[in-house]
C-alpha positions in Angstrom: 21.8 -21.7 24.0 22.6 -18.8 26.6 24.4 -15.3 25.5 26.1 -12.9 27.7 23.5 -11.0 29.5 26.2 -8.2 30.7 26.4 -7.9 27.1 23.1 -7.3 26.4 22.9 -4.8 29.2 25.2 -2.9 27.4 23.4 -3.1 24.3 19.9 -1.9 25.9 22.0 0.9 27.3 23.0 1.5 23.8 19.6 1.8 22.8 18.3 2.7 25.5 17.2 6.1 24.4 15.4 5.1 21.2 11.2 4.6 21.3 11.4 2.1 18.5 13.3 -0.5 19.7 12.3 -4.2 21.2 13.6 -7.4 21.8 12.7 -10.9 20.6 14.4 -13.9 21.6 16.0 -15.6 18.0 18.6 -17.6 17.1 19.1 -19.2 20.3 19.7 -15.6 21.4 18.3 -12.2 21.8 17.7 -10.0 18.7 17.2 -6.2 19.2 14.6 -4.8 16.8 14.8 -1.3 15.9 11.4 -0.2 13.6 10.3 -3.6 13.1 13.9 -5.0 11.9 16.4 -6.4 13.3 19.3 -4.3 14.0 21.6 -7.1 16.0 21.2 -8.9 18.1 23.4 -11.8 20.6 24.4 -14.8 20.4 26.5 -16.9 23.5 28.9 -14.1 23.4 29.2 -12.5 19.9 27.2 -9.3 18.8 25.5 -10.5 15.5 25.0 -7.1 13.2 23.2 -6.6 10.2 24.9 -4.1 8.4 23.3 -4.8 4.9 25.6 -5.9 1.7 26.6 -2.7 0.7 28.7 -2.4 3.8 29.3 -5.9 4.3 32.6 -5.7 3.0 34.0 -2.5 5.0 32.8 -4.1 8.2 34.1 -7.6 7.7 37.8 -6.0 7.5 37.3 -5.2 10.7 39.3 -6.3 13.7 37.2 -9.4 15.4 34.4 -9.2 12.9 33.5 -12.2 10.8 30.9 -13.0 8.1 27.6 -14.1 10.2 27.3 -18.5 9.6 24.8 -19.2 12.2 23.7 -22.1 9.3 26.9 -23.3 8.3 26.5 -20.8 5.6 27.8 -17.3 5.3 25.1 -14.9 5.6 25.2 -11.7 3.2 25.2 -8.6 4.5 25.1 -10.0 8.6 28.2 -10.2 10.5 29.7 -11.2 14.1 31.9 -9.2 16.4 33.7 -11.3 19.1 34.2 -9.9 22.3 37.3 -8.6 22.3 36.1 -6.1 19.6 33.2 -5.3 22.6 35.4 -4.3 25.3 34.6 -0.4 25.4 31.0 0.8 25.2 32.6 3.4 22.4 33.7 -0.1 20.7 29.8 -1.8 20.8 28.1 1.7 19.9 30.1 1.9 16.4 29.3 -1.1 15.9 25.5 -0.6 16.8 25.5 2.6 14.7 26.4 0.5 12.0 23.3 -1.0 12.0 21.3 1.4 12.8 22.4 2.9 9.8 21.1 0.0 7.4 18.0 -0.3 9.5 17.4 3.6 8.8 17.8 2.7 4.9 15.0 0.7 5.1 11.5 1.7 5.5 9.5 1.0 9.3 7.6 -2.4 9.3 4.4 -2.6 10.9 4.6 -4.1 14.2 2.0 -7.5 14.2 0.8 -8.7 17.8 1.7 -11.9 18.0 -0.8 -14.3 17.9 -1.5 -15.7 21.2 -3.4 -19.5 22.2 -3.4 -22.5 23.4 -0.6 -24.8 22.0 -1.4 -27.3 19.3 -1.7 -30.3 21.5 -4.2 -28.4 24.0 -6.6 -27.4 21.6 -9.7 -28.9 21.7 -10.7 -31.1 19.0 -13.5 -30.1 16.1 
């Protein structure tokens, strides 16, 4: 599954200026990780954001925003913004403040190196 790398550009511009940030391919996507959690992230061509349940509601009453079902099922607190809600860089940085402002309710997670190897079915056997 591909997402819009012109939008993601726009997202690490976004960010750009912040030391704490990283990305992690998820979801078929890319995810944007601000302290160790994930802040949004993309998938094909919607910004997913997690703006927590206390302001799930607000931002879900928003033009082109929807609850998050990347499942099937509606995820709490997570929603999408389709593009045309994307079209200004003023338009994707309110929304990217808005997770940035649950991610800064929530205390910095440790960052774990991930562990790196030989895949399963090139190990040797014991």
């Amino acid at each position: 599954m591909a997402f819009d790398e012109r939008l993601a550009a726009r997202v690490r511009r976004a960010l750009g200026e912040r030391t704490d940030f990283s990305e992690r391919r998820m979801f078929g996507g890319v995810a944007f990780m601000v302290r160790g959690h994930m802040c949004c992230g993309l998938v094909k061509d919607d910004l997913m954001v997690r703006v927590g349940r206390d302001a799930f509601p607000d931002a879900v009453s928003r033009p082109h925003a929807r609850p998050m079902d990347f499942t099937g099922r509606p995820s709490a607190g997570m929603v999408y913004v389709a593009p045309a809600g994307l079209k200004t860089q003023r338009a994707l940085t309110a929304w990217i403040d808005r997770g940035l402002a649950y991610i800064r309710s929530l205390p910095p997670r440790p960052i774990r190196p991930r562990k790196l190897g030989l895949p399963r079915a090139l190990r040797p056997r014991q």
